[in-house]
C-alpha positions as CSV (number, residue, x, y, z in Angstrom):
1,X,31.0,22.9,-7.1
2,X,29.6,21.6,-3.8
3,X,32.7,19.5,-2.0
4,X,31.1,16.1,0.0
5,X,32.3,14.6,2.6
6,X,31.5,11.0,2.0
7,X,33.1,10.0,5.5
8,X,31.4,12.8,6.9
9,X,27.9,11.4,5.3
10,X,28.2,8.2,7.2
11,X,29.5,10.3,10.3
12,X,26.7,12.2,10.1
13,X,24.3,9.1,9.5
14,X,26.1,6.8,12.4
15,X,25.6,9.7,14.6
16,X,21.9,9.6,13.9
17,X,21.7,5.6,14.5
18,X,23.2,5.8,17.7
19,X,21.4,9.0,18.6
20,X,17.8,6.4,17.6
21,X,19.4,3.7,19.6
22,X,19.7,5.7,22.6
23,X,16.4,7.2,22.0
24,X,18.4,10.4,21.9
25,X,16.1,11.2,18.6
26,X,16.6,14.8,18.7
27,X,20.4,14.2,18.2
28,X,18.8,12.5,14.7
29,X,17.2,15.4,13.7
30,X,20.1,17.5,14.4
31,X,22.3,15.5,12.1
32,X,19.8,15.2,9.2
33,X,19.6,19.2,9.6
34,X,23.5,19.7,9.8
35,X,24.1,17.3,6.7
36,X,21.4,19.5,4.8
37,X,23.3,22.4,5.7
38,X,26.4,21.7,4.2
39,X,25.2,21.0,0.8
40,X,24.4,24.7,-0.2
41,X,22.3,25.3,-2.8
42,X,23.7,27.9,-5.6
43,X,22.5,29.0,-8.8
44,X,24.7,26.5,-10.9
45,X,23.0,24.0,-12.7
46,X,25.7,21.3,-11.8
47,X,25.3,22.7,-8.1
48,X,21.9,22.2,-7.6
49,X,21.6,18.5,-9.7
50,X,24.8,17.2,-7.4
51,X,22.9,18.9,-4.5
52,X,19.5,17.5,-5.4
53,X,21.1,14.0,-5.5
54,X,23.0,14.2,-2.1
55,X,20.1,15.2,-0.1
56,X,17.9,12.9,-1.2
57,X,20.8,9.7,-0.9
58,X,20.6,11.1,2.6
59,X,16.6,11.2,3.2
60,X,16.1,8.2,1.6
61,X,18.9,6.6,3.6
62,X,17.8,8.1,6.5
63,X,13.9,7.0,6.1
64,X,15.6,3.3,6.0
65,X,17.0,3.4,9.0
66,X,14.1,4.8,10.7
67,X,12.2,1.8,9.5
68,X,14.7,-0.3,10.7
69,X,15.9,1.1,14.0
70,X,14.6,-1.5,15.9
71,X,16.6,-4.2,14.7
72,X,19.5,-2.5,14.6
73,X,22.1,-3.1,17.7
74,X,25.3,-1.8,18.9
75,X,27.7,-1.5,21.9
76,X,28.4,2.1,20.8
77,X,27.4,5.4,22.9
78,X,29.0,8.0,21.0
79,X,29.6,8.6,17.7
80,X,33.4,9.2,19.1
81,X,33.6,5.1,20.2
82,X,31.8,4.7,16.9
83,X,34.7,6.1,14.6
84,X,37.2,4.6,16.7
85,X,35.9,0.8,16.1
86,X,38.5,-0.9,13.7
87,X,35.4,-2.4,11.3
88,X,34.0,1.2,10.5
89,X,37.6,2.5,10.2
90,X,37.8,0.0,7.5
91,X,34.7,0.3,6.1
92,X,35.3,4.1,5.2
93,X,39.4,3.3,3.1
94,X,37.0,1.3,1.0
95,X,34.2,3.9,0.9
96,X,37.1,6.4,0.0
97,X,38.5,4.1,-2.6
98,X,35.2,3.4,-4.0
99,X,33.8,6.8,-4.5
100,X,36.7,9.2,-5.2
101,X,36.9,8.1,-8.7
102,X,33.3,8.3,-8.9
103,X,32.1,11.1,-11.6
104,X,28.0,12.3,-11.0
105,X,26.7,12.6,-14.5
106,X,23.1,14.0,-15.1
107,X,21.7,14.1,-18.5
108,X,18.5,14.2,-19.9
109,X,18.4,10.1,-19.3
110,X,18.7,10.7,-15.2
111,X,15.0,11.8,-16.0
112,X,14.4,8.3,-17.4
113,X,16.1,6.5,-14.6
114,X,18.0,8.2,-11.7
115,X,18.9,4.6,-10.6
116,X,22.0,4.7,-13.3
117,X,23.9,7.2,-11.8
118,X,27.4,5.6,-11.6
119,X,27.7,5.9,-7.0
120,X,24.4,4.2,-6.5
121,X,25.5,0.7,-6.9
122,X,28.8,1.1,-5.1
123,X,27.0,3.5,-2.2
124,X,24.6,0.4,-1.7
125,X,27.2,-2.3,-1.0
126,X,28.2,0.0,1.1
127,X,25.5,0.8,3.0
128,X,24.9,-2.8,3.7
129,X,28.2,-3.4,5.3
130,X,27.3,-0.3,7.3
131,X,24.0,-2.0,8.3
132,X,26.0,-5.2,9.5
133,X,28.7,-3.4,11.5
134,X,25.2,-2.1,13.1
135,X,23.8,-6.0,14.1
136,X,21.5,-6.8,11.1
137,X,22.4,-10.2,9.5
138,X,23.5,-10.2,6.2
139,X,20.7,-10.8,4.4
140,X,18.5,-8.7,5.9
141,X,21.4,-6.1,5.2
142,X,21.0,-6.6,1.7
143,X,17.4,-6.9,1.9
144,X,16.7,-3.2,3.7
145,X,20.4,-2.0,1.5
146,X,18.7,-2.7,-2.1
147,X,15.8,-0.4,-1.0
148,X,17.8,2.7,-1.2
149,X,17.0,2.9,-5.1
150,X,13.3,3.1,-5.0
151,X,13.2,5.5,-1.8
152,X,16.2,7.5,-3.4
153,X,13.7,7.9,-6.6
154,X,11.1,8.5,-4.3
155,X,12.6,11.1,-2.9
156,X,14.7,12.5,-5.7
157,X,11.3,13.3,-6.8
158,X,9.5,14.6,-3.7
159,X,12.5,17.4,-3.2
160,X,12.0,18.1,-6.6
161,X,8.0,18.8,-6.4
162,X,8.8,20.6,-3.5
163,X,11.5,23.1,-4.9
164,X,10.7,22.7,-8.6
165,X,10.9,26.4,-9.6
166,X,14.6,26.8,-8.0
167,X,15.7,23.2,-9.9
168,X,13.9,24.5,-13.1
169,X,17.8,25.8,-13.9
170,X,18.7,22.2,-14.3
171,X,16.1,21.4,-16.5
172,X,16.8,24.7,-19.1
173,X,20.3,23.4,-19.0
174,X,19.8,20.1,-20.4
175,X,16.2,20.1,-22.2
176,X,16.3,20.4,-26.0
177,X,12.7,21.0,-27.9
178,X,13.3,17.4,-29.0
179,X,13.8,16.0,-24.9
180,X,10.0,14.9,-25.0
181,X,10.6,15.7,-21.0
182,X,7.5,18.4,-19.7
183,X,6.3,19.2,-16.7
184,X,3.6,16.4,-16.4
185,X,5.8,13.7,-18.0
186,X,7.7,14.7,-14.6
187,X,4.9,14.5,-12.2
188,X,3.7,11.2,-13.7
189,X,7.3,10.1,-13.0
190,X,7.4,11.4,-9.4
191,X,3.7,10.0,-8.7
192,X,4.7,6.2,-10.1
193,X,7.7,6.1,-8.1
194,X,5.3,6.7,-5.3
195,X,3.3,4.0,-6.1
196,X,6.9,1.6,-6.5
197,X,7.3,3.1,-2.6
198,X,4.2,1.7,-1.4
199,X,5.2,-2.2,-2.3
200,X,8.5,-1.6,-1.1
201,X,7.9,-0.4,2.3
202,X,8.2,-2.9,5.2
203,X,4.7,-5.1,6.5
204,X,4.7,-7.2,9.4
205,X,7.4,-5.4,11.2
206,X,9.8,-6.9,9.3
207,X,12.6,-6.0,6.2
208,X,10.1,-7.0,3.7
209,X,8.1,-5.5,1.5
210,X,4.6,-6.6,-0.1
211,X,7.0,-7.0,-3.5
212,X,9.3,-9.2,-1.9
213,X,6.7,-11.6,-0.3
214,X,3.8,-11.0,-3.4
215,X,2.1,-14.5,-5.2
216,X,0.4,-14.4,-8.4
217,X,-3.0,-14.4,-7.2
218,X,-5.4,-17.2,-8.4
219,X,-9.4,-16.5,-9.0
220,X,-11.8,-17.1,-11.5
221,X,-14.2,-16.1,-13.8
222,X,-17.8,-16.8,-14.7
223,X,-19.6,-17.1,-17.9
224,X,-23.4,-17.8,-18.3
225,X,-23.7,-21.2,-20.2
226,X,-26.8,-22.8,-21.0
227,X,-27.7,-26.6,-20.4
228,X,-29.3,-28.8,-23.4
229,X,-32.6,-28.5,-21.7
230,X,-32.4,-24.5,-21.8
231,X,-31.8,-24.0,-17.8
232,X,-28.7,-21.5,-17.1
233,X,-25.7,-21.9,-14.9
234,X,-22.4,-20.1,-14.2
235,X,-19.3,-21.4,-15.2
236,X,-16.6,-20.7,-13.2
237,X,-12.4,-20.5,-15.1
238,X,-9.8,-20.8,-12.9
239,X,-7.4,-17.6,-13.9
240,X,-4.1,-16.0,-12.6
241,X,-5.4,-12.5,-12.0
242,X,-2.2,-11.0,-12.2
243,X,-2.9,-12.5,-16.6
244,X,-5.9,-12.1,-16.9
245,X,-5.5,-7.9,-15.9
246,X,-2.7,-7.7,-18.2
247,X,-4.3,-9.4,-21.6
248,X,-7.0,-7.1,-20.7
249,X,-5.1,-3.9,-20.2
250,X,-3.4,-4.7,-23.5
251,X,-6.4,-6.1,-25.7
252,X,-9.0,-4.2,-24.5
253,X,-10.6,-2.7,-28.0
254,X,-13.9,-2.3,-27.1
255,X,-15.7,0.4,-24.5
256,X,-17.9,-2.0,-23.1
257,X,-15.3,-3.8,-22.1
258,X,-13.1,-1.2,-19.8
259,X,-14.6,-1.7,-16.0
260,X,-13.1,-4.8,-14.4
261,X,-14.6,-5.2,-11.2
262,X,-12.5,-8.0,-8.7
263,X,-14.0,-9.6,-5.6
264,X,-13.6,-11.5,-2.9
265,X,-13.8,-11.7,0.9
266,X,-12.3,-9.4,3.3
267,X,-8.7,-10.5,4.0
268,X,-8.4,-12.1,0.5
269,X,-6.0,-9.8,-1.1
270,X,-7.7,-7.6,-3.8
271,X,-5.7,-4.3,-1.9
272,X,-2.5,-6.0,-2.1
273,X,-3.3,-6.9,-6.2
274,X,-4.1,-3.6,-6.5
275,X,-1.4,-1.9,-5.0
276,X,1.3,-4.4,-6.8
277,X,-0.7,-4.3,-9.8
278,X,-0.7,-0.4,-10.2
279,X,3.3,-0.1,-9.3
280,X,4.5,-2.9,-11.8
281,X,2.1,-1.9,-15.1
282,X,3.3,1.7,-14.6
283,X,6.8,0.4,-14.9
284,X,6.2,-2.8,-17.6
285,X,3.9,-1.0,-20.1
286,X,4.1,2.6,-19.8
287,X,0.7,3.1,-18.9
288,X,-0.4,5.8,-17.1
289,X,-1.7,4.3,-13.8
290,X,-3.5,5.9,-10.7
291,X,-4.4,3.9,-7.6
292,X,-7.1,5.7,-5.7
293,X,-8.1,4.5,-2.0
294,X,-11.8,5.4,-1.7
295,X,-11.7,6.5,1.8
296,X,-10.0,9.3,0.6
297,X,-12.5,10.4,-2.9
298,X,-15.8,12.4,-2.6
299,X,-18.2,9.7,-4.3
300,X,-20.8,12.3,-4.4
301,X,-19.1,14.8,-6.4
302,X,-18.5,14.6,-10.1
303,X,-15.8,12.1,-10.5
304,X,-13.0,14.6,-13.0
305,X,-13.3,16.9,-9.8
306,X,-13.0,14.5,-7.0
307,X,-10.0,12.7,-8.8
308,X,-8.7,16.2,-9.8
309,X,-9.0,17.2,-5.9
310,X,-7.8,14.0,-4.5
311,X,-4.3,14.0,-6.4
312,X,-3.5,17.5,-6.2
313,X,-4.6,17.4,-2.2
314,X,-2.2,14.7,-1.8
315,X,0.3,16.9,-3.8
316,X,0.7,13.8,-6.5
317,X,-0.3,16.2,-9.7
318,X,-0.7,20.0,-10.2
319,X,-2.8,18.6,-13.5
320,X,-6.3,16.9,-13.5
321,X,-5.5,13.4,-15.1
322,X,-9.2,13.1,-16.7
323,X,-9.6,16.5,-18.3
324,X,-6.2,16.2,-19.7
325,X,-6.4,12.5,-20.9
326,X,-7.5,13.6,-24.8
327,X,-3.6,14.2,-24.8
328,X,-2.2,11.5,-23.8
329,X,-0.9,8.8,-26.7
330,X,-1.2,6.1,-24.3
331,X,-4.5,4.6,-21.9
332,X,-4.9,5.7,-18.4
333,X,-5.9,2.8,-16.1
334,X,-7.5,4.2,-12.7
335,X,-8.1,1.6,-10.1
336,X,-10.1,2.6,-7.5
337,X,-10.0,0.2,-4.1
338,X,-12.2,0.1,-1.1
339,X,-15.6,0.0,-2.9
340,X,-16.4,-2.9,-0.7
341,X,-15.9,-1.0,2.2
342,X,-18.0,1.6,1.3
343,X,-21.1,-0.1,0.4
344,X,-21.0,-1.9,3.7
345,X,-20.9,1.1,6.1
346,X,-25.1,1.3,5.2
347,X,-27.6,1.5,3.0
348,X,-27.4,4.9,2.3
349,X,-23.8,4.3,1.1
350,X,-24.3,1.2,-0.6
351,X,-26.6,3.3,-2.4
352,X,-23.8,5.9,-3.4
353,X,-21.6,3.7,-4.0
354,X,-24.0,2.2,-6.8
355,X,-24.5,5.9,-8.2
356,X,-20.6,6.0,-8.1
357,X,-20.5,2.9,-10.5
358,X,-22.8,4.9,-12.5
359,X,-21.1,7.9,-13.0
360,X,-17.7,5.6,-14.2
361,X,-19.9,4.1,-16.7
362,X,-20.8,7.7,-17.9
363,X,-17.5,9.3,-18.0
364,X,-16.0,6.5,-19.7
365,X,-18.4,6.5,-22.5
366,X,-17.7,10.4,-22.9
367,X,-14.0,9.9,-22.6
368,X,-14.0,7.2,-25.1
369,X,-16.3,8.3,-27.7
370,X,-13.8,9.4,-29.9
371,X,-10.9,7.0,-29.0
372,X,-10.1,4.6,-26.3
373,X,-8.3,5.7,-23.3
């Protein structure tokens, strides 16, 4: 079994705040490295899950304070001064108290949720003591200390993607035929905590996250109605959007009815929705959700290829979503964001972006000519 050093975690981790405080940032890397170091990786599958978990608690942590770093202040030169300081001397008897009694579980539910695992609660509180001994205030400590769970999923399941075929051992070890847990069901784990990563990182230079600051978003719809003396006029309902999506998404039945198309000026929002909207139906429903920015899709290419080239050039999915969506027992929603953008730069694009509209039109009438998806 790997031993950890829990004291030497946060010495490692103070070392690299001071080192970013200094703007001795090398010093950082050289701590993130040494930490890495001393969780060896062996051919156990209890090794590599508790080794798995440790590194990323330490990317994820240290991806927080990166974000952070300039908000962060302290009298403290050396890491030496650092450990000498009676408030971190204290800090890490409780740290020692807390944790030694902790057990690290993994079963086949850590898939489901990684947040359960019995020392991320008590790490957190920790870590947002931590954050005050460094200057921030406590509620911005618990602000920034809260987002080690989706960063820690985040990159729980970026190491993974990244060394899947030496953490395959952990998988034999606990799988059963009757797991339900394959290889895709992973990736489409890994990819939506991803998209929960993007609302949780920090806008505005501040602790915040688009989640934390979000507002149901009002708009409207329009109907045609006609007048008593035949003439015809829009009528305009005033809808939460955030609603109106979701009784969609849910009572959708007929294929004429799966293209929703939101507007509004520039500055009004609809990337924000989107972004929010992709993260929390992944999470609420169980649908299948991918969030495509349209600067990054070939619109002139068949759209199962550009989507199949986008994701896997990203690294999202080592599957095509489309050509495998006859498998899938629930609906894929794909929201696609920037089309606004695109048929602005010209009228040569304005043009491909109407044949793009096209071409969703067709594919969803082929995918859903059996069943809809």
């Amino acid at each position: 079994m790997i031993e950890f050093d829990i004291k030497k975690f946060f010495d490692y981790i103070s070392n690299g705040t001071i080192a970013f405080l200094t703007l001795n940032k090398p010093e950082l890397i050289k701590s993130a490295i040494t930490l890495i170091d001393t969780v060896r990786f062996k051919d156990k599958p209890e090794t590599l899950a508790y080794s798995l978990v440790i590194v990323s608690l330490q990317e994820s942590l240290l991806e927080i304070i990166s974000e952070n770093s300039h908000k962060l202040n302290s009298n403290f030169k050396t890491v030496e001064k650092f450990n000498e300081y009676k408030e971190y001397q204290d800090l890490i008897e409780e740290i020692e108290e807390t944790i030694e009694n902790q057990q690290l579980v993994i079963g086949i539910n850590f898939f489901d949720d990684p947040t359960q695992i019995s020392i991320l609660n008590p790490l957190i509180e920790i870590i947002k003591k931590w954050l005050i001994i460094f200057g921030l205030k406590p509620l911005e400590a618990k602000y920034v200390s809260e987002k080690l769970k989706p960063y820690f999923v985040f990159s729980l399941n970026d190491n993974w993607r990244k060394r899947s075929e030496d953490y395959q051992i952990i998988l034999n070890k606990i799988i059963t035929p009757f797991s339900g847990i394959t290889k895709i069901e992973l990736e489409w784990k890994a990819y939506h905590s991803y998209l929960t990563k993007q609302i949780e990182e920090p806008v505005f230079d501040e602790h915040f996250g688009i989640k934390d600051i979000f507002i149901q978003t009002p708009g409207y719809t329009e109907k045609e109605k006609e007048e008593v003396d035949g003439s015809i006029y829009m009528e305009r309902q005033v809808v939460d959007v955030f609603d109106f999506l979701r009784k969609w998404l849910n009572q959708t039945k007929k294929e004429e009815d799966c293209i929703k198309v939101i507007s509004g000026g520039p500055g009004s929002g609809k990337s924000t929705l989107a972004k929010m909207f992709s993260s929390l139906i992944a999470i609420e429903n169980g649908i299948k959700v991918v969030y495509v920015p349209l600067q990054h899709l070939n619109i002139k290419a068949d759209l199962t290829l550009s989507l199949g080239d986008y994701l896997q050039e990203f690294n999202f999915f080592h599957h095509n979503p489309l050509e495998e969506i006859h498998k899938y027992s629930t609906k894929l929603l794909i929201i696609f964001d920037g089309l606004d953008e695109l048929s602005k730069q010209g009228k040569h694009v304005y043009e491909l972006a109407k044949e793009f509209i096209s071409e969703i039109q067709r594919k969803i009438a082929n995918i859903n000519r059996l069943d809809l998806k």
